[in-house]
MIDRENGU-440247 format. One record per residue: residue in three letters; x, y, z of N, C-alpha, C, O in turn. Coordinates in steps of 0.02 Angstrom, whole numbers, plus 50000, padded with zeros to 5 digits. Example, Ala and Ser with C-alpha at 12.3 -4.5 7.8 and 13.67 -1.06 7.14 Angstrom:
2
Ala506604971650390506154977550390506604983550390507124983450423 Ser506424988850354506844994750357506455000250394506705005750402 
% end
This chain:
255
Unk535044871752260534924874352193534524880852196534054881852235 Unk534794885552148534324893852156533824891252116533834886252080 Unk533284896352132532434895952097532764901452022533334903652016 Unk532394902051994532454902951937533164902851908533544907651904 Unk533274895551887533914896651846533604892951787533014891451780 Unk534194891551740534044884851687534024879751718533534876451701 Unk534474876351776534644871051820533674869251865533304864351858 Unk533604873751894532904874851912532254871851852531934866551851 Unk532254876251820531824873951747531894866051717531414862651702 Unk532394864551712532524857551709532314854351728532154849751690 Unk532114853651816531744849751847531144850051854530874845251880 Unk530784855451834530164858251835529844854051769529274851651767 Unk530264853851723529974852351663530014842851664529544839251647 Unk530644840551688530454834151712530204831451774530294825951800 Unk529894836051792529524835051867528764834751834528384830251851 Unk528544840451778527854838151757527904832851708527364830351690 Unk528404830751685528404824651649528244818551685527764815651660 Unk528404816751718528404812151783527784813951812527614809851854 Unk527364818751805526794817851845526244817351796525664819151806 Unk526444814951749526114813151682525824818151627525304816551598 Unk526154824751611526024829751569526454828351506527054827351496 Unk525744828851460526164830051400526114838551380525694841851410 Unk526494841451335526584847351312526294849151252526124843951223 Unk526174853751222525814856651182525934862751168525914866651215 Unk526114865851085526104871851097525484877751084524934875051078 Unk525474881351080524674885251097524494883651035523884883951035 Unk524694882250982524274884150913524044877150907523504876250879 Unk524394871750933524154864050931523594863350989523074860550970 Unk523614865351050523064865951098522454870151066521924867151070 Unk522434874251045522014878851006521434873950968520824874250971 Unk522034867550915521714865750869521374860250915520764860650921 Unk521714854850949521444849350965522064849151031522644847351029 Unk521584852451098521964851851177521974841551204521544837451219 Unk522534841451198522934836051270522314835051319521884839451313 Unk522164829551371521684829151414522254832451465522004836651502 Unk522924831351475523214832251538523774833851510524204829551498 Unk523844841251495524384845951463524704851751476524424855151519 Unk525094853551458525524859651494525604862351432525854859151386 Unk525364869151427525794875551372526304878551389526154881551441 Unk526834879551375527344882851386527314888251354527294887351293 Unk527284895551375527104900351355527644907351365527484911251410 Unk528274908851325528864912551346528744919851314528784920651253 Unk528624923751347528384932651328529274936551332529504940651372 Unk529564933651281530234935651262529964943851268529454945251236 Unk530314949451310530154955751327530674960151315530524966051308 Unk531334958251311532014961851331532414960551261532474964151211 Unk532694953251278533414950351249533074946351205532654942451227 Unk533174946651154532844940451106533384933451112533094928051105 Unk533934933151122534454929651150534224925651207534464920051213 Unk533744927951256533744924351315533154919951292532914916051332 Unk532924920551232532504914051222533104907851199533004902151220 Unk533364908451180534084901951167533974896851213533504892751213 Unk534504897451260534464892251311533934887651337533954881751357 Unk533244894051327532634888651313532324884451295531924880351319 Unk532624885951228532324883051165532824877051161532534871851144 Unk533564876051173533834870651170533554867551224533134863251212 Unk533644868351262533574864451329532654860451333532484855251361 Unk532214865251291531514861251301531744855451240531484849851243 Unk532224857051185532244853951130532574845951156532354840251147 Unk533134848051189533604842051230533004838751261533074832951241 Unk532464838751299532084836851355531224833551305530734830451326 Unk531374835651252530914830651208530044836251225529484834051240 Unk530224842151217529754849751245529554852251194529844849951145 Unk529074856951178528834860251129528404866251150527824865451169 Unk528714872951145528424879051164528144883951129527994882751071 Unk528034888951151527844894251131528154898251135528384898051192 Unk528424903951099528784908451110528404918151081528224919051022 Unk528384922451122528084926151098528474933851091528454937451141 Unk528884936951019529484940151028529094949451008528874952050957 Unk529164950951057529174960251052529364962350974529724958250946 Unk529244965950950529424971850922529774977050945529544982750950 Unk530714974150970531084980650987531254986850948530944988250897 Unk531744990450971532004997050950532494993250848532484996250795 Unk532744987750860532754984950786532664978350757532984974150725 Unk532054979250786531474976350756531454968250766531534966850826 Unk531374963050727531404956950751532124953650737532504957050702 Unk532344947750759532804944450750532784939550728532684934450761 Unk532894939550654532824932850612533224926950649532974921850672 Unk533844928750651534204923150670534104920050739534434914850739 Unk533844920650787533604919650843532814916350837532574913150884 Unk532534917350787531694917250789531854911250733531524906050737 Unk532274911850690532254902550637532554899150680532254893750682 Unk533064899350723533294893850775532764890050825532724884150842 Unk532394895250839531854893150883531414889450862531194884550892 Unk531204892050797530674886650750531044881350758530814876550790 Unk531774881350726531974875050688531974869250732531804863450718 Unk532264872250805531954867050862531344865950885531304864150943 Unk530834866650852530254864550845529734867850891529204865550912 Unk529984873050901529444877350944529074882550886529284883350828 Unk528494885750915528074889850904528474897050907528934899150942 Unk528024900450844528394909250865527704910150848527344906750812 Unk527554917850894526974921750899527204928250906527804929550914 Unk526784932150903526974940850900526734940550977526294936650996 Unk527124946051026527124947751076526814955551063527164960451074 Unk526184956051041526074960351007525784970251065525364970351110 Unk526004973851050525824978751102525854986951056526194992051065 Unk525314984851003525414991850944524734996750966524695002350940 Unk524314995051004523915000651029524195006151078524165012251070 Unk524525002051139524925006851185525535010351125525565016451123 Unk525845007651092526285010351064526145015851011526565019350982 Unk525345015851003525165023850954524675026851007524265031150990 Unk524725024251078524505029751120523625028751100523235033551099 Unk523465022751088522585021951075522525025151009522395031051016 Unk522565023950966522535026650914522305020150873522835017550857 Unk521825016650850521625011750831521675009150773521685003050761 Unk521745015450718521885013750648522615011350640522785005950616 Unk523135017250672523815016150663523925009350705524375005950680 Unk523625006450766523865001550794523614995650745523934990750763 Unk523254994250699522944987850678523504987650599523674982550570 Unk523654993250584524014994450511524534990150557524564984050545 Unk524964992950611525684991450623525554983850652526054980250653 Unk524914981150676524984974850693525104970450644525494965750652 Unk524624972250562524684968050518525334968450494525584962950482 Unk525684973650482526434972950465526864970850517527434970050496 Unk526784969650585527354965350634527104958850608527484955350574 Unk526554957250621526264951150588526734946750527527154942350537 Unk526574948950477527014948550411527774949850418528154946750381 Unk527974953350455528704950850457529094945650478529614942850459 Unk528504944750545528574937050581528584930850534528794925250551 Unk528284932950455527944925850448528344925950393528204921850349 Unk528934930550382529144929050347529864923650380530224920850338 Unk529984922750443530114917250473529824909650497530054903950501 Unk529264912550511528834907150541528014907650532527764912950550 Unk527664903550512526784903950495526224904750535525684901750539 Unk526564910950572525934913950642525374912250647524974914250605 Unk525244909350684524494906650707524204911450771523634913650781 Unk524854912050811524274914750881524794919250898525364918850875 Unk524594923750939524904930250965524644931051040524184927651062 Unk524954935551074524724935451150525014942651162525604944151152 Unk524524946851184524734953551219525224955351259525364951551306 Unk525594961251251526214963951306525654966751348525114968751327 Unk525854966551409525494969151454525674977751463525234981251489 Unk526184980451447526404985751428526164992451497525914998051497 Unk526414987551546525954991451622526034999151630525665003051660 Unk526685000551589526735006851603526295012351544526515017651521 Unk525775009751533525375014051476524645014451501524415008751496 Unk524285017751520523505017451528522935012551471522335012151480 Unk523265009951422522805007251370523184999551366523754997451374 Unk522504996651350522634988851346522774986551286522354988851248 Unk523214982751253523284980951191522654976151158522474976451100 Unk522394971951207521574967251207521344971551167521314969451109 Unk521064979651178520494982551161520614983551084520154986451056 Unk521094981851046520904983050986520544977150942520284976950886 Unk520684971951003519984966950960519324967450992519024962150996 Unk518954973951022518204974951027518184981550965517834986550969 Unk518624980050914518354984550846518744980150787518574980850729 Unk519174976550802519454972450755519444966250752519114964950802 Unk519634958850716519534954850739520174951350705520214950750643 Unk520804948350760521334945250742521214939050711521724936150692 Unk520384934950697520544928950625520684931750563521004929050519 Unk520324939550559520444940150482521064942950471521084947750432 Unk521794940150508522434941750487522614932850496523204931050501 Unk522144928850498522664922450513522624920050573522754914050583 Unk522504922750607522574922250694522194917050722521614918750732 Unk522344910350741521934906350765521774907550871521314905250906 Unk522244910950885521974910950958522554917350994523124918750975 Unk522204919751044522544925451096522454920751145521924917751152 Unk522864920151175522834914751249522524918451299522184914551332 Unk522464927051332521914929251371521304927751337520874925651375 Unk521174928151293520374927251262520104921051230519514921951214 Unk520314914851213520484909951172520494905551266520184900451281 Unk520704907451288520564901051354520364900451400520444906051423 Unk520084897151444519504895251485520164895651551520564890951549 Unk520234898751583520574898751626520194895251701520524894851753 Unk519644893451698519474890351731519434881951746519214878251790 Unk519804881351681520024876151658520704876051659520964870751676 Unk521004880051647521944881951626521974882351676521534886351693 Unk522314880251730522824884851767523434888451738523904886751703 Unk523154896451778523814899351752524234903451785524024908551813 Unk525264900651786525454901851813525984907351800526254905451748 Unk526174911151812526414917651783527134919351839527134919251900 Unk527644920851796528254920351839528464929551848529014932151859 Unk527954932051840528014941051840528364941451917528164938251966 Unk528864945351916528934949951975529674943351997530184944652028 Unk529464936851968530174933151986529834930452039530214928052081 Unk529274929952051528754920652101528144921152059527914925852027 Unk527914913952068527384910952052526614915652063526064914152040 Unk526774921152102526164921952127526084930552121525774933852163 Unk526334932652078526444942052054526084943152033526204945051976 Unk525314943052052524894945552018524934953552057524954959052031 Unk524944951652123524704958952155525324964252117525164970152121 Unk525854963152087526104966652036526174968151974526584971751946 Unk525584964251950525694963851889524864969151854524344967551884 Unk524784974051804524254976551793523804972051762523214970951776 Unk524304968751701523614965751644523874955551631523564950951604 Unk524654955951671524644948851673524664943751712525134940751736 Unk523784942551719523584940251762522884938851731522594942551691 Unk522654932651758521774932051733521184930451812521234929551873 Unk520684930951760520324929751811520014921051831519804919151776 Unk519934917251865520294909951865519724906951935519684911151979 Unk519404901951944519244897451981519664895752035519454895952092 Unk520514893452015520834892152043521144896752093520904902452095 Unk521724895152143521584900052209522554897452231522674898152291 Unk522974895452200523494895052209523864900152240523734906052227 Unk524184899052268524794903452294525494899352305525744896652355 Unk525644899852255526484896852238526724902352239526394906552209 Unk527414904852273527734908052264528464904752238528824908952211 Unk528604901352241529394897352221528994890352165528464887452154 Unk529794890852141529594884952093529544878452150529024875052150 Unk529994877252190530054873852265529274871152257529214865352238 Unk528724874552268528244874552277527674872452244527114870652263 Unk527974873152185527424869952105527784862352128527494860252178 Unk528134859452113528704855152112528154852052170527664848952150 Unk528234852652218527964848852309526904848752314526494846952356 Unk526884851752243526194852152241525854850052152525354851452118 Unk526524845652145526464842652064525624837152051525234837352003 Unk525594833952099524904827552094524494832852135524124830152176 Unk524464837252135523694842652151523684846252106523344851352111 Unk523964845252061523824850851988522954849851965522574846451999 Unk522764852651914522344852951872522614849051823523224848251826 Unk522254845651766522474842051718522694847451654522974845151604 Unk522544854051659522874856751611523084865351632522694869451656 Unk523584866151622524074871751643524484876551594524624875151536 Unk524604881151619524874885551547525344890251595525104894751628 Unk525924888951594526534891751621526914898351574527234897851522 Unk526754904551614527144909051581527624912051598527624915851646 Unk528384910051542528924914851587529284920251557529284919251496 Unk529534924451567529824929551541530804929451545531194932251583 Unk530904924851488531754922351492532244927951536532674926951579 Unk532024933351511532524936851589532644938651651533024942351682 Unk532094933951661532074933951765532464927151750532454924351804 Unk532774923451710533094916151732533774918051728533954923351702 Unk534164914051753534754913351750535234907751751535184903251793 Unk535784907951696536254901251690536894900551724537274895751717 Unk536974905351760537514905351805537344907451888536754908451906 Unk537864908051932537744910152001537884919251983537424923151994 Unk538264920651968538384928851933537784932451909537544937551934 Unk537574929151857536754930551802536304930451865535754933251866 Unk536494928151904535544925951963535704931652006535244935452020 Unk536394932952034536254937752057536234945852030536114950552068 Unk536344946551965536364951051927535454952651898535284958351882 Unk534964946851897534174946351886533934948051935533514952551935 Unk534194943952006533944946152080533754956152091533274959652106 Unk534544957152072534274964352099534024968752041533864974452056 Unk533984966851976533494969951916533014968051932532634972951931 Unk532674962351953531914960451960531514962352039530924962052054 Unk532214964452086531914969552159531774973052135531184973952119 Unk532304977052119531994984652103531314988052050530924992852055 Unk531444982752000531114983251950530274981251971529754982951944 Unk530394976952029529404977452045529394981752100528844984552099 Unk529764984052155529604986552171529454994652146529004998452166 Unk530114996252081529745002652064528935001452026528595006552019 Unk528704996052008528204994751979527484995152024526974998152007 Unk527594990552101527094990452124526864998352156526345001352144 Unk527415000552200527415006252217527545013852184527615019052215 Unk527555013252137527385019052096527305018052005526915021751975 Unk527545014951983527125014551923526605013451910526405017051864 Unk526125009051936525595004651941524985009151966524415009051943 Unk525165012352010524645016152037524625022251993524085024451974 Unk525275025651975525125031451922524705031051850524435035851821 Unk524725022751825524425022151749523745021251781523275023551750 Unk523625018451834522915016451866522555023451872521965024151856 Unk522915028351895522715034451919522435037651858521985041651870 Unk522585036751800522545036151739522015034751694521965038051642 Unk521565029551710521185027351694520275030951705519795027851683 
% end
């Protein structure tokens, strides 16, 4: 079986079932956390489409996620974002309006409250979680050390809102378990000391978990066919390696 497919995920998700995890989605952990729980946490980035297959498949498997959708080139996708609710998952803003006015603080908090409100005119936003937006020198975080996301509604940002010393957190950047050294801003700082690189590996190291975990994936490193995997394979080479080796260091240079 290939590592990141749907076929893959399947077992992952009844592999922590079986090792006794229940699920939760961030706005329910927020209110009242599981002793021994898993967040499912999907930073929809590209295809608003490639959240689908997700969302049925956690729905088929008795799952409940999070889903967190960009603000593309036209704009959100109703019909994709009520399906997702209607199968009983969470929608959140994948929110990244500071890099996108270039630090500009007034224009980024106006355009957050209006992505905000469009969202909700699908679904009743509770929590939001930052684009990491690597290729920009500015963090989307910093507009809450002058603003503050409760007074739009906002019950939790999962970088700031969680004890990661408590969470394990596992992040599927770069296409393995373990992309931090590629990744600028998604990534935390953590107690824990894992190095999973394959799902293979979460899976063979299921009863050494932590009792609570927060899995983040980005639907277009997966794939539902043998064609699609190898068509992600060489978008997600190239794509970190132009990242580690020259993007990464130019926005750093930046700073």
């Amino acid at each position: 079986m290939k590592d990141f497919t749907l076929d893959m995920y399947k077992v992952l998700i009844e592999g922590l079932k079986g090792a006794g995890y229940s699920f939760q989605r961030l706005e329910d952990f927020a209110k009242k956390p599981l002793e021994r729980v898993v967040i499912i946490r999907h930073d929809v980035d590209i295809w608003n489409r490639k959240a689908l297959p997700f969302a049925r498949l956690e729905n088929e498997l008795g799952v409940k996620a999070s889903y967190y959708f960009r603000y593309l080139k036209n704009g959100f996708n109703p019909d994709i974002i009520k399906e997702v609710a209607l199968l009983g998952h969470e929608v959140g803003y994948h929110y990244e309006d500071l890099t996108r006015y270039d630090g500009d603080m007034e224009k980024a908090i106006r355009s957050f409250e209006e992505k905000v409100d469009m969202l909700r005119k699908h679904y009743p936003v509770k929590t939001i979680c930052m684009h990491g937006r690597s290729g920009s020198p500015y963090d989307n975080r910093d507009m809450w050390k002058e603003y503050d996301y409760r007074d739009f509604g906002i019950i939790a940002e999962p970088y700031l809102d969680l004890d990661f010393d408590k969470v394990l957190y596992l992040s599927d950047t770069g296409r393995r378990w373990n992309g931090s050294d590629v990744a600028v801003r998604d990534k935390v700082e953590s107690r824990y000391n894992y190095t999973f690189r394959t799902t293979f590996d979460i899976l063979d190291s299921l009863n050494q978990l932590p009792d609570q975990i927060m899995f983040t994936t980005h639907p277009e490193l997966w794939a539902r066919n043998l064609l699609e995997w190898g068509i992600v394979y060489c978008y997600a080479f190239l794509h970190t390696g132009y990242k580690k080796y020259y993007r990464n260091k130019k926005v750093r240079s930046k700073k």
